[in-house]
Every structure is written in structure tokens, then in C-alpha cells.
C-alpha positions as MATLAB code, in Angstrom:
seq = 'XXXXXXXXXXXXXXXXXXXXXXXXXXXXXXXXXXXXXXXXXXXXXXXXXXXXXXXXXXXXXXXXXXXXXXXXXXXXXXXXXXXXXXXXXXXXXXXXXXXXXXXXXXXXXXXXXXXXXXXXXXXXXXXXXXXXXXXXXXXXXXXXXXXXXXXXXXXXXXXXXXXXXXXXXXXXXXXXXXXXXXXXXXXXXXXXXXXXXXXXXXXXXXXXXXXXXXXXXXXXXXXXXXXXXXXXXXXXXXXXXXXXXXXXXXXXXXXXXXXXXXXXXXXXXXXXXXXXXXXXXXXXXXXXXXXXXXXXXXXXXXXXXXXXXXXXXXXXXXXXXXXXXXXXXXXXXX';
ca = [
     102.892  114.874   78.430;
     104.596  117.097   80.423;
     103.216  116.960   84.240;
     105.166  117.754   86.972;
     105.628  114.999   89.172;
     105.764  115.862   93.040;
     107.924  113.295   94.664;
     106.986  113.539   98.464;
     109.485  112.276  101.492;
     108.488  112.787  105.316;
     112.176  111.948  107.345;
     112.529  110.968  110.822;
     116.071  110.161  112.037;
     116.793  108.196  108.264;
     120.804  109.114  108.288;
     121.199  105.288  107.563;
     118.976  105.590  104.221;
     117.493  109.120  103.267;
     121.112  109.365  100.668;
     120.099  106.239   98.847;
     116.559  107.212   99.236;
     117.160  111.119   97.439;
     119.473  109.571   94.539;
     116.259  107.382   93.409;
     114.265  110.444   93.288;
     116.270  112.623   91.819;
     117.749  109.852   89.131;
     113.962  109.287   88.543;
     113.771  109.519   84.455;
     110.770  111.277   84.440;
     112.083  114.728   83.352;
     109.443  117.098   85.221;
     109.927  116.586   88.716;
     110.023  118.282   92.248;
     111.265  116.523   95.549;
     109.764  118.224   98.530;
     111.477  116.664  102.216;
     109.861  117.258  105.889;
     112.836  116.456  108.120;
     110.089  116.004  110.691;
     112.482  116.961  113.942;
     115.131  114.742  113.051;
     117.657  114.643  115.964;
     121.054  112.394  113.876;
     122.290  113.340  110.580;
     119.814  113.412  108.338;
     119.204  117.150  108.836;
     123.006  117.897  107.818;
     123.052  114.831  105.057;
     119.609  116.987  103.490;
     121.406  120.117  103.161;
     123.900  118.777  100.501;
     120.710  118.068   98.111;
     119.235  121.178   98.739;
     118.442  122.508   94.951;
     116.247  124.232   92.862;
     114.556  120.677   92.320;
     114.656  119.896   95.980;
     113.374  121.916   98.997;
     114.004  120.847  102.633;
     111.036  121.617  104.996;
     111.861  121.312  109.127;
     109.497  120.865  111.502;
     109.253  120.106  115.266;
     108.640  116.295  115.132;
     104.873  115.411  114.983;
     105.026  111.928  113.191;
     104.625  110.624  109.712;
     101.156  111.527  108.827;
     101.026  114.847  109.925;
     104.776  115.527  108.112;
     102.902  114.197  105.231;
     100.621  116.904  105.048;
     103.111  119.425  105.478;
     104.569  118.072  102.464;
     101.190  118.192  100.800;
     101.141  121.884  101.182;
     104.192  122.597   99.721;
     103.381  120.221   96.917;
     103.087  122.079   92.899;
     102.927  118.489   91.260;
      99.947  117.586   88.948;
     100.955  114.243   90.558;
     101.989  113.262   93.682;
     104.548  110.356   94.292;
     105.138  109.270   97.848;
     108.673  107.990   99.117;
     108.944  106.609  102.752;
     113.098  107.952  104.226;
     114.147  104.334  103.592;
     112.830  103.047  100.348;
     113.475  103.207   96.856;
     112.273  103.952   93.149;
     113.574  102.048   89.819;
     115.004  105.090   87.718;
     111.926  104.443   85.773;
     108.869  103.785   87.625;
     107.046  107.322   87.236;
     108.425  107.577   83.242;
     106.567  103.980   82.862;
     103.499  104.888   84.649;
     102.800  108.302   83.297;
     103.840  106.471   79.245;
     101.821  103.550   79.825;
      99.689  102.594   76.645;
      96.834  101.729   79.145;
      96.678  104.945   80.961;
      93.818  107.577   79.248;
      95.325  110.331   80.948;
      92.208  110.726   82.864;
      92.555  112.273   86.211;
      89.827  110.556   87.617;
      92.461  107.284   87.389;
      94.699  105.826   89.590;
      98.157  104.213   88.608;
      99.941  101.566   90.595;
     102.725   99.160   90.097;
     104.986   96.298   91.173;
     107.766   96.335   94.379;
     109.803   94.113   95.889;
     111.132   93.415   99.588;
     114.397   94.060  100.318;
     116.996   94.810  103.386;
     120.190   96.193  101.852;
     120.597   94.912   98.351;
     118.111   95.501   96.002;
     119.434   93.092   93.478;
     118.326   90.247   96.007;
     115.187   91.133   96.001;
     112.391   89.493   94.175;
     108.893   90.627   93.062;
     106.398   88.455   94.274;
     102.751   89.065   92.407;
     100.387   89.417   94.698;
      96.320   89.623   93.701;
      96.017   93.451   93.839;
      98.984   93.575   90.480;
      96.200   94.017   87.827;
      94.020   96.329   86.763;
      90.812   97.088   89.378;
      87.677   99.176   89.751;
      87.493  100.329   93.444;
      85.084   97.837   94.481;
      87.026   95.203   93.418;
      89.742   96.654   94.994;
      88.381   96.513   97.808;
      86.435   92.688   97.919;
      90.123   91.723   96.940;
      92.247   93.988   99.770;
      89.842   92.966  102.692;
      88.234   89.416  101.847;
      92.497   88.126  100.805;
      93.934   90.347  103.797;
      96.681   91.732  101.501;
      97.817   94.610  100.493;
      99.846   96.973   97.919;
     103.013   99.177   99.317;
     102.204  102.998   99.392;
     105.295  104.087   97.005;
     103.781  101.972   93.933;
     101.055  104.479   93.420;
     100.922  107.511   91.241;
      98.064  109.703   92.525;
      97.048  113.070   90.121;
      96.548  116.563   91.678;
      92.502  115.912   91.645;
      92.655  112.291   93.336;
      94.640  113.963   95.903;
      92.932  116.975   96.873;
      89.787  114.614   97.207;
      90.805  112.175   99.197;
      91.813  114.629  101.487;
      94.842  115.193  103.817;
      96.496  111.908  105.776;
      94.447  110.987  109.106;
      97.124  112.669  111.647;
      96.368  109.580  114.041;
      99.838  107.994  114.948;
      98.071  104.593  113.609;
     100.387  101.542  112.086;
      97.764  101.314  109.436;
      97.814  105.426  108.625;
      98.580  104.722  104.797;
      96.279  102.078  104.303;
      93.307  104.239  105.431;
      95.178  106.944  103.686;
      94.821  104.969  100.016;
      91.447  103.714  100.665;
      90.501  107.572  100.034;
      92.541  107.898   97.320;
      90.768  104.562   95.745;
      87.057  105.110   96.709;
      87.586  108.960   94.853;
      89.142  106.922   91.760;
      87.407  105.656   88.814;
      89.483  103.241   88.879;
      93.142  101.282   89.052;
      95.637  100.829   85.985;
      98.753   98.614   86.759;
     101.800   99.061   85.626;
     103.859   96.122   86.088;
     107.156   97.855   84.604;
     106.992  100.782   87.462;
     109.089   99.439   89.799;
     109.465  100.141   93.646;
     111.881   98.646   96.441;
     110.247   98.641  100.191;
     112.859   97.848  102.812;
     111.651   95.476  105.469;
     113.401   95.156  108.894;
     113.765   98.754  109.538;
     112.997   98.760  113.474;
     113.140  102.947  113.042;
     110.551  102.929  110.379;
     107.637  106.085  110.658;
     105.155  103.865  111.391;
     105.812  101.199  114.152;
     104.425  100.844  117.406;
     102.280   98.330  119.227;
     101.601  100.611  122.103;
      97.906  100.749  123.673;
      97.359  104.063  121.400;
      98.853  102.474  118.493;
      96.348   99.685  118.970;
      93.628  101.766  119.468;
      94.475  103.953  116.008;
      95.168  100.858  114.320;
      91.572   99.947  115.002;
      90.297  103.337  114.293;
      91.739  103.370  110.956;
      90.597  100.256  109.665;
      87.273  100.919  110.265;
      87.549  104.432  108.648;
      88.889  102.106  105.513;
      85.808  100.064  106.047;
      83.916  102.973  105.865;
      85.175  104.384  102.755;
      84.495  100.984  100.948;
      80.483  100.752  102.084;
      80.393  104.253  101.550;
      80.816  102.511   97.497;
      78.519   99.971   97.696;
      76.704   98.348  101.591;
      75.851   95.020  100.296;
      76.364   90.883  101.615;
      79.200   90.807   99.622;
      80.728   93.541  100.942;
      80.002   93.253  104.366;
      81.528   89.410  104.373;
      84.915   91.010  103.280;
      84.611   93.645  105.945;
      83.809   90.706  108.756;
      87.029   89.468  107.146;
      88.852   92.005  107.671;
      87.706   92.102  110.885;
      89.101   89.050  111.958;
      92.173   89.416  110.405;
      92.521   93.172  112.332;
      91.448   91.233  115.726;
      94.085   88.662  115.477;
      96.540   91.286  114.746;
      95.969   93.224  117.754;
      96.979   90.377  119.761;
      95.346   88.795  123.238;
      95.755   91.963  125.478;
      93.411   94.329  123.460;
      90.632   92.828  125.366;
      88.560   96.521  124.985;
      89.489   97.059  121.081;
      88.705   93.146  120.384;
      85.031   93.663  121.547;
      84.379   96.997  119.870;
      85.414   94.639  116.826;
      83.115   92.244  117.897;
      80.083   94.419  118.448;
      80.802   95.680  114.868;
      81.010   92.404  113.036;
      77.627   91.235  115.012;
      76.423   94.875  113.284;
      77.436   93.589  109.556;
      76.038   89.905  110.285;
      78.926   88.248  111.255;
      81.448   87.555  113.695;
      85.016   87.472  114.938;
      87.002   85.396  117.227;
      90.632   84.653  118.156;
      92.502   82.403  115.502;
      93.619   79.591  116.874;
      97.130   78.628  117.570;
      99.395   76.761  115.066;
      99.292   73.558  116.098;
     103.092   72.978  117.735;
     102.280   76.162  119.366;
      99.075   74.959  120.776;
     101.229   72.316  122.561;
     103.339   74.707  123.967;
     100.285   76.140  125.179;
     100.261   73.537  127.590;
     103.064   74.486  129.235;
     103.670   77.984  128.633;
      99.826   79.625  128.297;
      98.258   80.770  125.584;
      99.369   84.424  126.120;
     102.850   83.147  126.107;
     102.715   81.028  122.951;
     101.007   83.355  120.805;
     104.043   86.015  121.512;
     106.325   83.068  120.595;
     104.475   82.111  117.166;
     104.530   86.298  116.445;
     108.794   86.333  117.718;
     109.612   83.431  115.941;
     108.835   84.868  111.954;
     110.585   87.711  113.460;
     114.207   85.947  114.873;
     114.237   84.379  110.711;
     113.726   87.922  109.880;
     116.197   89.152  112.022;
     118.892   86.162  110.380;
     117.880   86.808  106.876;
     118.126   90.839  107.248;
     122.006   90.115  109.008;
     122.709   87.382  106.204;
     122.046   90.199  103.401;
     123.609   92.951  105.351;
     126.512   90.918  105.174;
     126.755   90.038  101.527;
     126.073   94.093  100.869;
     128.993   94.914  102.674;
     131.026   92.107  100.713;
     129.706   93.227   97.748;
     131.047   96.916   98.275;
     134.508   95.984   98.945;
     135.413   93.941   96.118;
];
């Protein structure tokens, strides 16, 4: 087989990673490649750091800044691929992961199918980090997919898919709604147009966590409101497959997992969540409190404790991510 692979970056202000970030794509095994980069209004380095890989295997697109999804379809455009690989600024790719995916015994070459594989959290060092299998790391029809994604509230990172030329021109271009769940609505496309999901477990990816700069963060009223939007369009796409009980219990699921995740002040997106569970026979509510929170309750409010149990996972974070930095540097000294 000799398919060209398009490996697609959108970059916002990445100086920090986008070098570590362009050696994994271009010392990607896979002979056949293309890396196509939207330096989507980047105002630090990463504009001057993206001219030194400038190549006949890598082209450099600029554009005034107009956010992740939209630099994503400007990527799309320039795309030749027969499959498209996508490659957040500040993440990584094993040297293998498209060579295992595309020589898999299990894939038919088919199109019509959809490869995934395995990745791993990490800050700075990817030799710290560990792949943890999660229930979506096995082989799936799209329904399944689905029952699994919504009714378990997980989830898959966007770099371990492999998605061919017709999988991508039928799902469609990225949702241009500045939404914290834009790639999740993005894939549900991409799965409800498949006939189905092969994993890989050898095709390796690396997603770095902690990265405050990220494309996609933002808990602003409009990022709550798109964050709503899009997992409905998700839910959408899945009883678009099949509109059954079983299906709308994960969706009421997924429901309540969205409405807790908006958090107490979303009083207007909580009810349209609300009036849309009562729709598929079921309804939401907000999750209690943990229970030493619920003390606190006592004393500090509700509002107040539920922003402590959310700031607490993140202050570990925060100690872990410094911890690791820390040992990187060592590491790179000795």
C-alpha cells in the first residue's frame, strides 16, 4: 500500500511544543506522507520556529486567527492525503503509529473503515507516561461506539484516529463553533459515516495534559453554550443510526454527565438539557456533592464547594505537571 498520509496541525501560539510536535510527524515511519500547518494568527514564535521546517513535505499555511476548528478546515482544503491524520500543536505520534495502522492484519483496506489506537497522558516526558485501556480500545461498530462513549461518559483522544479521504469528505468539515467539545462532535461524524472501528493497539499517540494554552479551553458563557450545542449535534448523529430505549438511556446519560459539567451557573443551558431529557423519557439533575464537600457546603454554599471539589483535582494536577517538568529538565542535563 502506498497512500499518502495527510498529517494535519492547526497552531496557535505553540512556540513551547510545535518543534517536538513537527519531529513526530515528520519521523513518522510511514513513508508517504504530507504535513500541512495553519499557524492560525500566531502572535510568539511559532511563526518563525515553522519556517525552519518549511519543505517539500511540509507547507506552512497563515491565517488571521479564527480558532481551532475553523484552522482545521483550512487545513482540510489544502489536504492531498488518501488519509487524514490529525495532530493538536502540543502532542505527539510514536514513529510508528500510522505504519501500524495502515499494516495492520485486521484492517481490509476498506474505506468505508475507521482505524484508531492507543495514547497515553503525559506533561513533559513521554517515557512517564502510561497507557491506561479504556472501554473504547477494541474493535466497534458505530452503534456500539456510541452505547459505550455516552452510557460510560468516556472518550478516545482525536490524534489516535486514522480517517480515509471518503470518511472525511462525508463527515463533513469541523463545526466552526468555538465549543470545548468541537472534536468530539467532530468524530461522531466521522463514526456514524463509518462501517465501522478497527483498533490498533500498537499505533501509539502521546496527548499532553496541563496545557492551560491548549486550542480548545474556555468555560466562558459562549463556550458553555457551544459545549451544549455540540453534544447534542453528537446526540444527533448517533439517533440519526438507530432512535431506540437503548439508545435514548445513553443519550439521558450523557445528558447528565454534560449538565454536571457545565457547572451551577448555566441555569439557562441546564434546563434546555432538561427539557430534552424529559423529550427522550428521562431526566437530569445536579450530581450531588462528594460527601466531605457536602460538609463544606455548610459553611461555604453549595456554589462555593462545588468550585472547590472541580479546583482541587486541578491544584494535584498542577503538582504532578511541576513534579515531571522537573525531572524533564534533570533528565536533559545529565
Amino acid at each position: 500500500m502506498s497512500s499518502l498520509v495527510s498529517i494535519l496541525i492547526p497552531a496557535y501560539n505553540a512556540q513551547k511544543w510545535i518543534r517536538k510536535t513537527m519531529e513526530s510527524a515528520l519521523n513518522q515511519s510511514w513513508p508517504h506522507k504530507e504535513i500541512l500547518v495553519v499557524d492560525d494568527g500566531s502572535t510568539d514564535g511559532t511563526s518563525r520556529i515553522l519556517k525552519t521546517f518549511e519543505s517539500g513535505t511540509v507547507k506552512v499555511v497563515r491565517q488571521q486567527n479564527s480558532g481551532g476548528p475553523a484552522a482545521r478546515n483550512t487545513a482540510l482544503l489544502h489536504a492531498q492525503g488518501d488519509f487524514v491524520q490529525w495532530l493538536d500543536h502540543d502532542d505527539l505520534l510514536d514513529p510508528d503509529k500510522i505504519k501500524k495502522q495502515l499494516q495492520s492484519k485486521k484492517y481490509d483496506g476498506d474505506p468505508a473503515t475507521l482505524l484508531s489506537g492507543s495514547f497515553a497522558q503525559f506533561y513533559f516526558n513521554t517515557a512517564r507516561a502510561s497507557f491506561v485501556v479504556g472501554p473504547l480500545w477494541r474493535d466497534l461498530d458505530p452503534i456500539d461506539y456510541f452505547l459505550v462513549k455516552f452510557g460510560q461518559n468516556t472518550w478516545i483522544h482525536p490524534s489516535v484516529w486514522l480517517v480515509s479521504r471518503q470518511l472525511t469528505k462525508a463527515a463533513g468539515p469541523w463545526s466552526e463553533i468555538r465549543s470545548p467539545y468541537d472534536d468530539g462532535e467532530y468524530f461522531s461524524r466521522v463514526v456514524s459515516a463509518s462501517k465501522g472501528i478497527v483498533f490498533v493497539p500498537e499505533a501509539k499517540s502521546y496527548w499532553r495534559v496541563g496545557n492551560v494554552k491548549s486550542m480548545n479551553r474556555g468555560r466562558s458563557d459562549a463556550a458553555i453554550e457551544a459545549m451544549y450545542a455540540t453534544t447534542v449535534m453528537s446526540l444527533n448523529c448517533f439517533r440519526a443510526l438507530e432512535d431506540s430505549p437503548r439508545t435514548r438511556r445513553a443519550c439521558v446519560k450523557c445528558l447528565q454527565d454534560t449538565f454536571d459539567a457545565l457547572g451551577p451557573n448555566a441555569l439557562p443551558v441546564q434546563e434546555k438539557a432538561r427539557r430534552l431529557a424529559r423529550q427522550l423519557g428521562g431526566s437530569v439533575s445536579m450530581t450531588p456533592l462528594r460527601p466531605k464537600y457536602r460538609l463544606l457546603a455548610r459553611v461555604l454554599g453549595i456554589n462555593l464547594s462545588g468550585v472547590l471539589q472541580e479546583a482541587v483535582p486541578a491544584m494535584r494536577e498542577s503538582v504532578f505537571k511541576s513534579w515531571d517538568r522537573l525531572l524533564y529538565l534533570l533528565s536533559n542535563h545529565r
